[in-house]
C-alpha positions in Angstrom: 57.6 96.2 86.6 57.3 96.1 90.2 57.2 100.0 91.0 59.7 101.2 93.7 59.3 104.7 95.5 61.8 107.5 94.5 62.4 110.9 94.9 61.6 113.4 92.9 59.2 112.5 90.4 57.1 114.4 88.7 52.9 114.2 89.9 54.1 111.9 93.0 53.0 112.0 96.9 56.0 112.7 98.9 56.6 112.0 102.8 59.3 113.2 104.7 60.8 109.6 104.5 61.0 109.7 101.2 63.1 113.0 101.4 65.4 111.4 104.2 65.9 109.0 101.8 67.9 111.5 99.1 70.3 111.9 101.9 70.8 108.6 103.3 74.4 108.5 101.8 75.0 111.3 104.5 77.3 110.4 107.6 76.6 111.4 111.2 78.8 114.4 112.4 78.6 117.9 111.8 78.2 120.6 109.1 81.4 122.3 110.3 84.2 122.0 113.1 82.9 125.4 114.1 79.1 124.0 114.7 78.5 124.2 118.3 81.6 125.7 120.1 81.4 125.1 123.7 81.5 128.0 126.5 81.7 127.8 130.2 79.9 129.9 132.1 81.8 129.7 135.5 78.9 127.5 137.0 77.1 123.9 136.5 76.3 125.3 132.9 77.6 125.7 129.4 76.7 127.6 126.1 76.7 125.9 122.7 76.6 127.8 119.6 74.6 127.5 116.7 74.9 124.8 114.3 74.2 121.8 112.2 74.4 118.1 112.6 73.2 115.0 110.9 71.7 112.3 112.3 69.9 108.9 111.0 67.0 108.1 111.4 67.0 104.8 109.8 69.5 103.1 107.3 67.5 105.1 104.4 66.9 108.5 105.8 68.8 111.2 107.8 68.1 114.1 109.0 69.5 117.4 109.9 69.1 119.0 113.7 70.2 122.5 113.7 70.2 125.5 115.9 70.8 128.8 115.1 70.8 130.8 118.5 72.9 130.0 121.4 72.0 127.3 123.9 72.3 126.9 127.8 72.7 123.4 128.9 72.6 122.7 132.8 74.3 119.7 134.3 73.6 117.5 137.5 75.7 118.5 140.6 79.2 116.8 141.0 78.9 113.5 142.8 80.4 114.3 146.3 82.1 110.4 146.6 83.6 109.6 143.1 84.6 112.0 139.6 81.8 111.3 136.7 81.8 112.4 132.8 78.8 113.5 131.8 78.3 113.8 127.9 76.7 116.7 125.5 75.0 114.4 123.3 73.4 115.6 119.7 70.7 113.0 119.3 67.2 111.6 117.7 64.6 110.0 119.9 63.1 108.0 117.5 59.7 107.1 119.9 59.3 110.9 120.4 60.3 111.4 116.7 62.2 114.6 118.2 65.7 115.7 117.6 67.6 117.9 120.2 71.0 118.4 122.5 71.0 117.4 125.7 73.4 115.9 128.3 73.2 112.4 129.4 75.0 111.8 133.4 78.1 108.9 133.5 78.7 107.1 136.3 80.4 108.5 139.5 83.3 105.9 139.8 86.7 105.9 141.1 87.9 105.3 137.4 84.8 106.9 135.2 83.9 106.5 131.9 81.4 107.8 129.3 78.4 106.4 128.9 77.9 104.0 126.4 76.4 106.1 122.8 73.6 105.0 121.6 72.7 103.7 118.0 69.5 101.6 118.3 65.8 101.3 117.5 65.1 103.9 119.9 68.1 106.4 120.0 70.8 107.8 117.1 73.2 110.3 119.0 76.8 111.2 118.4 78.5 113.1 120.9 80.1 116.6 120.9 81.8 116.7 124.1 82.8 115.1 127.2 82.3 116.8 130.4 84.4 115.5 133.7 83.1 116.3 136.9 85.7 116.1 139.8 84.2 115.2 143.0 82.1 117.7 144.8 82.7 120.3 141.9 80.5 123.2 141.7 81.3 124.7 138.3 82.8 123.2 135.2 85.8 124.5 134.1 87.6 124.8 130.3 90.1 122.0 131.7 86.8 119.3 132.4 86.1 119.5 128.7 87.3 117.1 126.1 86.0 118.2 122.0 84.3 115.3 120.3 83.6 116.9 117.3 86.1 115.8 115.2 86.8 112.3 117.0 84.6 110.0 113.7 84.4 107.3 116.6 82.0 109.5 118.6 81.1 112.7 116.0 83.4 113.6 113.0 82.3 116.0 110.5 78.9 115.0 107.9 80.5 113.6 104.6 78.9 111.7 101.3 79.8 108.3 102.2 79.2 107.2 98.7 82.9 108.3 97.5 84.3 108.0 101.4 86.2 104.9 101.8 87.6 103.4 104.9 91.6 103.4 104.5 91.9 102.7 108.6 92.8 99.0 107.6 95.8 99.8 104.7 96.8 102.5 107.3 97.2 100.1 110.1 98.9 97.2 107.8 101.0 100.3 106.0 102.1 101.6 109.8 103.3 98.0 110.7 104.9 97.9 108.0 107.1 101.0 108.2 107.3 99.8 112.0 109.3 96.7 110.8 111.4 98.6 108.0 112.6 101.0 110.9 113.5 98.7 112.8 115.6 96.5 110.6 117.3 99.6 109.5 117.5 100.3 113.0 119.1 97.0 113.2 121.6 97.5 110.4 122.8 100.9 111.7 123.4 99.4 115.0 125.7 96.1 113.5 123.1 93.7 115.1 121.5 92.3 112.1 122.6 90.7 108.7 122.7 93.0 105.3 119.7 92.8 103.9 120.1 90.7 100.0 119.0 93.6 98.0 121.6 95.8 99.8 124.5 93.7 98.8 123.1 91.8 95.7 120.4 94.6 93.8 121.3 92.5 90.7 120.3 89.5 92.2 123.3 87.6 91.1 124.1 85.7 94.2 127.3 85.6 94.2 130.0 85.9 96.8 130.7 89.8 97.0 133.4 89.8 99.5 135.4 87.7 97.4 135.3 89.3 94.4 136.2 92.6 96.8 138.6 91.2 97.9 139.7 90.1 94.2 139.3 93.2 93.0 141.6 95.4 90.9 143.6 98.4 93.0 145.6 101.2 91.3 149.2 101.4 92.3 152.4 103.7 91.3 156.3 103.6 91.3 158.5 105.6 89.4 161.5 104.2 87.6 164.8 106.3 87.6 167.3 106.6 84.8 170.2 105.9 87.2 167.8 102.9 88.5 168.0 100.4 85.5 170.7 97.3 86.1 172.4 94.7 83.7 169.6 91.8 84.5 170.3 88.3 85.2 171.8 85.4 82.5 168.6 84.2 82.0 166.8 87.5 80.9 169.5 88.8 79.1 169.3 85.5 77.3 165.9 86.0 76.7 166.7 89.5 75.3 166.6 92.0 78.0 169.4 93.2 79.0 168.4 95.9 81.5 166.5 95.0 84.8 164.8 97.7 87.3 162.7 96.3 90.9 161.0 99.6 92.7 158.8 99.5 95.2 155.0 100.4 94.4 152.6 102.8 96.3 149.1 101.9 96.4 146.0 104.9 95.5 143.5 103.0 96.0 142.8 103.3 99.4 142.9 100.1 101.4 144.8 98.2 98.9 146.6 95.0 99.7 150.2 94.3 99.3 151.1 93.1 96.3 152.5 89.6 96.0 154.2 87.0 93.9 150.9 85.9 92.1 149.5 89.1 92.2 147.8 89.7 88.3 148.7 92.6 86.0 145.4 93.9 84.8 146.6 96.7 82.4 149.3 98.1 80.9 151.2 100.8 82.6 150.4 104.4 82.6 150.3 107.7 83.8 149.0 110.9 84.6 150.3 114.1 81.8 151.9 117.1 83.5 150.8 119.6 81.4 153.7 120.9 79.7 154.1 119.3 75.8 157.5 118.1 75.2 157.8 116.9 79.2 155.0 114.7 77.9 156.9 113.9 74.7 159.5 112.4 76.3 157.3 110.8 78.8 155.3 109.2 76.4 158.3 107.6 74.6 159.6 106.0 77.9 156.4 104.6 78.5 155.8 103.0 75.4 159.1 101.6 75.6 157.8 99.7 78.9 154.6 98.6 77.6 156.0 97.4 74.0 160.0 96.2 75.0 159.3 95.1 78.2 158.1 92.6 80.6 156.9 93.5 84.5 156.5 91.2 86.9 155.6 91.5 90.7 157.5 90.3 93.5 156.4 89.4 97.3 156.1 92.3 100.0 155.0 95.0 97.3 157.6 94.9 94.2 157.7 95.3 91.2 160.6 93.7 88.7 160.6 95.5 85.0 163.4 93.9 82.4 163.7 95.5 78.7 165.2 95.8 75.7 166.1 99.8 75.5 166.4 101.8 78.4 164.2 105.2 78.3 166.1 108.4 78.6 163.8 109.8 81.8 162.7 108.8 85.1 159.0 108.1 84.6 156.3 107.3 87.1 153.8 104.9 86.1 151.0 103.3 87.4 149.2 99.8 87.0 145.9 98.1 87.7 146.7 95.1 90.0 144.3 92.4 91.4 145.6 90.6 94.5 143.8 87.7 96.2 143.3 88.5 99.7 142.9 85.3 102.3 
């Protein structure tokens, strides 16, 4: 077996790099969004609180810089040409093998920026705050300072990466995503785009829909009188009805077409009870005498032609189930 160092065992040697190594799973940031709050101090300086941070060393070993009394940090004066922004870096020197905080000078520029963090062979720093120094300033004010902590590019707070994983990808692809569904529906709301298929086809039939709404079957109503039946023409009384009736229907299905010529029945008639028995009684009877002695047709521009055998004894209001082609 070719032997391979690890900590703890029992009756080893120990150094400190094989104790940096138990937490190399350990990010750089901080203990707590609390470590090392930032106060001005109404001059070139500021106060940082205690606190703890972590920091690598090398791929296998971190370490932890803490402090746990206030410190004063002092900063360069302003530039008196051009604004800077100076950073309050938490960092390793790894040629001094020394930890600390200290604050590293950008440079003055008509458009600043921070100086570039280092993460090398020879430095490991995050950064807890940015510091922007208007030209000629003598003090730093609350409104120069921007918090780092919490910003993972620059800081972030310490984690165990073994169970952190990095969802910034599936969040981006996810966010474009929902970028494009808003603006279809977007789209859709406005009338400038098509239906989308599994609006107006979730069965995935493919089939025509507006032609089979427009085929579709509408509810429609007329009542025929006692005083409205007629003696009907040669030809039905030859056929064996002898009374004849035409009315005029009303459609309840909202949006219905007119009912024409070729118009199809799709139901026998019937109708709605009005509560009270023998009303119903006599009712019933009429209708049955419709649907079993009868014939109905429709006629062009919303008529209706009825010929039978018996005529009821009531006026009766019916209704039908009608499907009419619509061009």
């Amino acid at each position: 077996m070719i032997e391979l160092k690890a900590w703890p065992l029992d009756n080893k040697q120990y150094t400190s790099v094989d104790l940096g190594a138990a937490y190399a799973a350990r990010s750089r940031g901080l203990l707590t969004a609390e470590s090392f709050a930032l106060t001005t101090n109404g001059d070139n300086t500021v106060t940082l609180a205690k606190g703890l941070g972590s920091l690598h060393v090398s791929e296998f070993w971190a370490c932890f810089p803490y402090s746990e009394n206030d410190i004063i940090l002092q900063f360069e004066d302003a530039d008196g040409v051009y604004p800077r922004k100076d950073v309050i870096v938490l960092g390793y020197d790894k040629n001094a093998n020394q930890t600390g905080i200290y604050v590293r000078a950008g440079l003055a520029a008509e458009n600043p920026e921070m100086p570039a963090i280092r993460r090398d062979s020879d430095y490991d720093e995050i950064y807890l705050y940015c510091v922007t120094r208007p030209t000629g300033a003598t003090s730093i004010t609350a409104d120069n300072v921007v918090d780092l902590r919490l910003d993972a590019a620059y800081c972030g707070l310490m984690r165990d990466t073994i169970d952190a994983i990095d969802t910034s990808v599936m969040q981006a692809a996810f966010e474009a995503f929902l970028a494009q569904i808003e603006q279809e529906l977007d789209q859709l709301n406005a009338g400038t785009a098509t239906m989308l298929k599994s609006t107006y086809d979730p069965q995935g039939k493919s089939k025509d829909i507006f032609k089979s709404i427009d085929a579709a079957a509408a509810k429609y109503e007329a009542t025929l009188t006692l005083d409205g039946w007629v003696t009907s023409s040669g030809e039905e009384q030859s056929a064996g009805y002898p009374y004849a009736q035409e009315v005029t229907l009303t459609a309840l299905t909202p949006g219905a077409p007119t009912v024409m010529e070729s118009s199809e029945f799709l139901s026998p008639c019937s109708r709605n009870p009005v509560g009270v028995p023998e009303t119903d009684a006599v009712l019933d009877e009429a209708m049955a005498i419709i649907n079993s002695q009868g014939v109905t047709s429709s006629l062009d521009g919303g008529k209706i032609r009825t010929i039978i055998q018996e005529k009821p004894t009531a006026d009766v209001t019916l209704q039908w189930l009608i499907r009419t082609e619509v061009s």
